[in-house]
N, C-alpha and C positions, 0 to 999 in steps of 0.2 A: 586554529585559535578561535573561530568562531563556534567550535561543540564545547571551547571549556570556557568558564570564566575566570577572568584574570586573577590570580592569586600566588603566592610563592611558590617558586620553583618544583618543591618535591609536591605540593599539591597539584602541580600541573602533570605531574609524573602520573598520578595516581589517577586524576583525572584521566589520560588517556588510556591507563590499564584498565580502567573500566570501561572506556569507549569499545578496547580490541575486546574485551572477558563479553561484553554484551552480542558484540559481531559474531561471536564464534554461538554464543546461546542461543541467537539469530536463526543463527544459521540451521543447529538444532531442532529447532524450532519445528523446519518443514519434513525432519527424519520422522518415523515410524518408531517410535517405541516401544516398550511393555511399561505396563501399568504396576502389574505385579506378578510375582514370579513366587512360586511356593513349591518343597520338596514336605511329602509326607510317607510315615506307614502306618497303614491303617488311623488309628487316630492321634497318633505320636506325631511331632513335627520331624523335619529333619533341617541342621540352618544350614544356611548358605553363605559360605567366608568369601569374599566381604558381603554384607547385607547386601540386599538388593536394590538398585541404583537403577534406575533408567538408561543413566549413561555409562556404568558401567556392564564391561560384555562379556565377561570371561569369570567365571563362577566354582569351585570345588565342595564338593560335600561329604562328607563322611555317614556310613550308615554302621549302627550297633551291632555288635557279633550275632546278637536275639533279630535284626532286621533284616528277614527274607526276600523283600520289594521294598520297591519305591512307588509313591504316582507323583504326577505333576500336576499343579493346575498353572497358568498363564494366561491373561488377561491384558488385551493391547490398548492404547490409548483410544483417542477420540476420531476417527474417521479411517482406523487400521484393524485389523485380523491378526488375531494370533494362529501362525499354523506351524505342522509337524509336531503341534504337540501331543504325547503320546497320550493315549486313549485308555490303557488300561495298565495296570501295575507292573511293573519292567521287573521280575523276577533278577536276582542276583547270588549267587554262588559265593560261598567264604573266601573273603581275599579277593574276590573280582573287582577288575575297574573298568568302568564302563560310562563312556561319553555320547553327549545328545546333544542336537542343538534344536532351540526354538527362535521362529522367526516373528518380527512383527513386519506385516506387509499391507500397503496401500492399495486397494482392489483396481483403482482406476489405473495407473501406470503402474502397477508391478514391481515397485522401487519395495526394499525390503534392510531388515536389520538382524544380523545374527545374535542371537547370545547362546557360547557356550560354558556348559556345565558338564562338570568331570565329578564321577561318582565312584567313590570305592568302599567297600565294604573288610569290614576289620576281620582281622584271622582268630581272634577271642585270645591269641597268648601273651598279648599286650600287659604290661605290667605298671606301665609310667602312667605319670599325671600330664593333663592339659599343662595345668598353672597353678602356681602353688605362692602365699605372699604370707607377709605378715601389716596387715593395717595399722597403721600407726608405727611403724620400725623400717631399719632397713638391713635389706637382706642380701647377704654378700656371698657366694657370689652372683650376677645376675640371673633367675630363674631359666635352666636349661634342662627339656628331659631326660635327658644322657647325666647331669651330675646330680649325684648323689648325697654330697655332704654339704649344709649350707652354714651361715653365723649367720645372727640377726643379734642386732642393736635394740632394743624398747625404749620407747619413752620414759623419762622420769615420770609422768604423771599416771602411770596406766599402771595398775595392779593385777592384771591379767594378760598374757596373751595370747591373739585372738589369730588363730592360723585360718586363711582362707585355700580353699584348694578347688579343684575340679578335673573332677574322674576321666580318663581319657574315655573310656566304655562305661556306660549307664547299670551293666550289670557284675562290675568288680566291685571287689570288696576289700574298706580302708578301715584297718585299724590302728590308733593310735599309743601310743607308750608313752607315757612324760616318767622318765626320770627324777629319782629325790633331788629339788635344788641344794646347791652348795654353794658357801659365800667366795666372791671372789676375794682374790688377792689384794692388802689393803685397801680394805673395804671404803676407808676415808681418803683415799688419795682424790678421789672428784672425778666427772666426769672426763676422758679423756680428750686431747684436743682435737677440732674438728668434728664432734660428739652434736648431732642434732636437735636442739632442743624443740620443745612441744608445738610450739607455731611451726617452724620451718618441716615438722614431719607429719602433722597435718594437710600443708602445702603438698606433699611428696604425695605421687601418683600411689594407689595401691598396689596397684596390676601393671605395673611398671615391668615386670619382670615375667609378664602372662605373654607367648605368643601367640593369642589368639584372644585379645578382646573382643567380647560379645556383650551388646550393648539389647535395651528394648525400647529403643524410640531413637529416631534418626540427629544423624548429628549433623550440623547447618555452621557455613562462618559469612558474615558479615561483613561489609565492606565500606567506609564513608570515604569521605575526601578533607580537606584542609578546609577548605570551601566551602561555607554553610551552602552557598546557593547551590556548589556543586551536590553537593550533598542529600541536598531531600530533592535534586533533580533525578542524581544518576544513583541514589544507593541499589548496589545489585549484590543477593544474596539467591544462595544456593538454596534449589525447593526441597523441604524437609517430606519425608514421605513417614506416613503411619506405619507401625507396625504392631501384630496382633499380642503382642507381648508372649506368644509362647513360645519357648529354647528348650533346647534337642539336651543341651547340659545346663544344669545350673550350678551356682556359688555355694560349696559348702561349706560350714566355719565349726571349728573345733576350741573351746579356750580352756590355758590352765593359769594357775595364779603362780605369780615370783613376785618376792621381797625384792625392796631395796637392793641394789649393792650384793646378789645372789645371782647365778647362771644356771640357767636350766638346760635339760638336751631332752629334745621329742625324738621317738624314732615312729616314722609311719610307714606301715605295712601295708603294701599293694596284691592283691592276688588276682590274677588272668579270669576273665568273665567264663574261659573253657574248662570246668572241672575236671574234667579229661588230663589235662596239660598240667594243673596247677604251679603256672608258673607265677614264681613272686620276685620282687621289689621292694627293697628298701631304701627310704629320705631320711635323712638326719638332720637335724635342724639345734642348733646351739644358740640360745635363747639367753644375750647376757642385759639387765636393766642396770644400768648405771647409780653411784653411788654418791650420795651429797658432800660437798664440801667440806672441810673440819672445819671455817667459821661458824658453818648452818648447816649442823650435821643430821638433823630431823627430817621427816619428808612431813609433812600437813596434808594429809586428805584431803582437806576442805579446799586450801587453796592450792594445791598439785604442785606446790613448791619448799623448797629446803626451808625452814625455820631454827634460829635457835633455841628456843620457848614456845612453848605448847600453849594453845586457847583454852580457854575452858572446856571441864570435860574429856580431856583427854590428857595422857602423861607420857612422859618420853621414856619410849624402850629401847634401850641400847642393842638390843639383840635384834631388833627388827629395825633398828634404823629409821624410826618414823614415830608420829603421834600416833599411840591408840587409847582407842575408847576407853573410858573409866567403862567401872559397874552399873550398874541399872541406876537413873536418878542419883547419881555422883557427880558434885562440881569439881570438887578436888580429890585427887587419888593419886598417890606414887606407884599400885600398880595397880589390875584387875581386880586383886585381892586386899589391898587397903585402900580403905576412902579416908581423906581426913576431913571433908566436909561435904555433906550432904546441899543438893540444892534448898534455894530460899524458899521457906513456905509461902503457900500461896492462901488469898480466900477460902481456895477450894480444898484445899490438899495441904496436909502436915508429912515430913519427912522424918524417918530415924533410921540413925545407922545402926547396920546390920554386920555379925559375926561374916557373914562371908564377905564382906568387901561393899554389898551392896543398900541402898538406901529402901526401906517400907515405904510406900506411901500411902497416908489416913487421913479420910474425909473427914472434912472440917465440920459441916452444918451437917443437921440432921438426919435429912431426907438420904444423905450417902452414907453418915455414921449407924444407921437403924433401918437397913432398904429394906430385910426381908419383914420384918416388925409395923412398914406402913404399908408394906405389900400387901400383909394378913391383912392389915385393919382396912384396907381398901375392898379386900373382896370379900368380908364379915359386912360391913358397910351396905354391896352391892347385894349380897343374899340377902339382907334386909331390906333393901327398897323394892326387890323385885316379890318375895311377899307378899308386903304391902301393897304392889301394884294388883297381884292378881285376887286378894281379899278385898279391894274397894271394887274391882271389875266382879266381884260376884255377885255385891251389894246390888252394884249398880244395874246391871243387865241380866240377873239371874230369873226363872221363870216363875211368875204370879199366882197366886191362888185362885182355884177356878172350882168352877164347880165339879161335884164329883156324880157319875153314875156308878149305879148299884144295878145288879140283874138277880132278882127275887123270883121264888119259885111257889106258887100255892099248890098245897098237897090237894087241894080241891080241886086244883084247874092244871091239866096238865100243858096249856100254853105257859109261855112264859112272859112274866110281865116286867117291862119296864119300869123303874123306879127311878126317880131325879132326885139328889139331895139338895137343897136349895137355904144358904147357908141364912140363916135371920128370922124364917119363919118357925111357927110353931111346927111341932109335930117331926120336923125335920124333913119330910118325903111326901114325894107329888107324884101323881102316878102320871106317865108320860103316855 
């Protein structure tokens, strides 16, 4: 009673769950750890399921059919040594699996901590996916490599779907198939029951169905108590540790578009990283978006929900189950191709409807009624002043009248004699 302070029952609980959660991190405390732990080849990463955790000691990695070795690096905490760690790149054979351990060890007592990591290298005729989702939907049955055929639900609000996947091997190759959609079966009967809507599939995990989430920055949970005092005495959270952000696989996303109240089916083609073997795999994925209600049979782009009445600018098509866009600068239109009224002119802008369904639109004042006409006369304008500029700059700075020499030759005198003209006086020449 004296480590907690007084407060309701379940806060007293919590209160000593913290007390023991701290004794044990205490305790850890005086253990030898690793700091950081990393599988590479050559300049590629290679991850490590689960990330790497100080306190966790048992590790698996997987290396690419194209990954010949591995190396290690390992890095122990603050008053320990990392050792057995291997030194140079641990060659590996297709299909091999091969374990290692590294130690963190205290030089003064000898006291040490193992972590092992289990390494296997793929045989290339792999065919499946890591993890395969649909964001924003959900997908039935739960994401497993072994099945084949899946549903998926979409949101009403989403006019696309956005498939997320990741390759099990880095150098197979996914191609994808979307089939023509086709409308379901009364199209206005409504969402079915139990049917997700757009908040609650939001909420919904994406990777819910990935076994192998792979995150790039550490995940930490927090703890308080009922107890303010307890609270900012003993809050104890889990140490988040950095990481460099680079992954051995990444997230890749494919999307196609469906209507309203239409199903679609993707097929995705897997083929083995061994050309040799070309073994393939295929997913199917049956892609159904739900249908609006017969009170509020429209979908609204705008606001991601049913309407009976369209907003401006757009008009209801029965075919597509939703508001779409009028023509170009169309307020009012029954379809693409008829406008019944053009939007409201503006200061700037005059509107007229137009044979295809669409509205003109014609500048009102001048300077946009006649652009190329003040264009001209602007750079007729600018040739003029420039000109002008360098005809006063000739005036003004051009060179002065000087006096002029002449070189005169007398048939008497075979030197030659200088002459000055010297502009005022008689005679016009001075001999120099």
């Amino acid at each position: 009673r004296g480590w907690c302070p007084p407060c309701s029952a379940m806060g007293r609980l919590k209160c000593l769950y913290l007390l023991a959660v701290r004794h044990v991190y205490s305790q850890e405390e005086h253990r030898c750890t690793l700091a950081f732990l990393t599988l590479r080849y050559e300049a590629m990463p290679v991850d490590l399921m689960p990330h790497f955790d100080p306190l966790t000691f048992s590790y698996t990695a997987t290396l690419d059919y194209a990954m010949r070795s591995f190396s290690v690096s390992a890095w122990a905490g603050t008053g320990c040594d990392a050792t057995d760690v291997p030194q140079q790149a641990t060659p590996m054979q297709i299909g091999e699996v091969h374990q290692f351990i590294v130690k963190a060890t205290r030089p003064e007592t000898g006291q040490n901590t193992e972590y092992t990591v289990k390494v296997q290298r793929l045989l290339g005729s792999e065919f499946e996916l890591q993890s395969l989702a649909i964001p924003g939907g959900r997908m039935t049955p739960t994401f497993d490599p072994t099945i084949r055929i899946y549903n998926a639900e979409l949101a009403l609000g989403r006019d696309t779907m956005l498939i997320e996947f990741v390759l099990r091997d880095n150098e197979q190759q996914g191609r994808f198939l979307a089939h023509p959609q086709h409308e379901v079966i009364d199209p206005h009967s409504g969402p079915k029951p139990g049917t997700l809507n757009d908040t609650q599939r939001s909420n919904t995990s994406d990777d819910s169905g990935s076994p192998e989430h792979r995150r790039l920055a550490g995940d930490g949970w927090d703890m308080g108590t009922d107890c303010d005092e307890a609270g900012n005495a003993m809050q104890l959270g889990r140490r988040l540790h950095g990481f460099s952000g680079e992954v051995q696989y990444r997230k890749q996303y494919k999307s196609f578009m469906i209507d309203v109240g239409f199903e679609r089916r993707v097929t995705i083609t897997v083929e083995s990283s061994d050309p040799t073997l070309a073994n393939i795999g295929t997913y199917e994925i049956t892609v159904v978006r739900p249908s609006c209600p017969v009170e509020t049979p429209y979908l609204d782009p705008v606001k991601s929900a049913c309407v009976l009445n369209c907003e401006s600018e757009y008009f209801r098509s029965d075919t597509a189950h939703r508001c779409s866009k009028c023509n170009a600068h169309c307020a009012v239109c029954t379809s693409l191709t008829k406008c019944s009224m053009c939007k409201m002119d503006s200061a700037d802008y005059a509107y007229t409807a137009q044979a295809d369904g669409s509205c003109k639109e014609v500048g009102n004042h001048i300077l946009k009624k006649y652009w190329w006409w003040c264009l001209g006369l602007g750079a007729f304008l600018l040739f003029l002043f420039c000109v002008g500029c360098i005809g006063l700059a000739q005036c003004c700075c051009g060179p002065r009248r000087s006096a002029r020499r002449y070189e005169m030759t007398d048939s008497s005198d075979p030197e030659t004699t200088d002459v000055e003209f010297v502009p005022g006086k008689r005679g016009g020449y001075q001999r120099v």
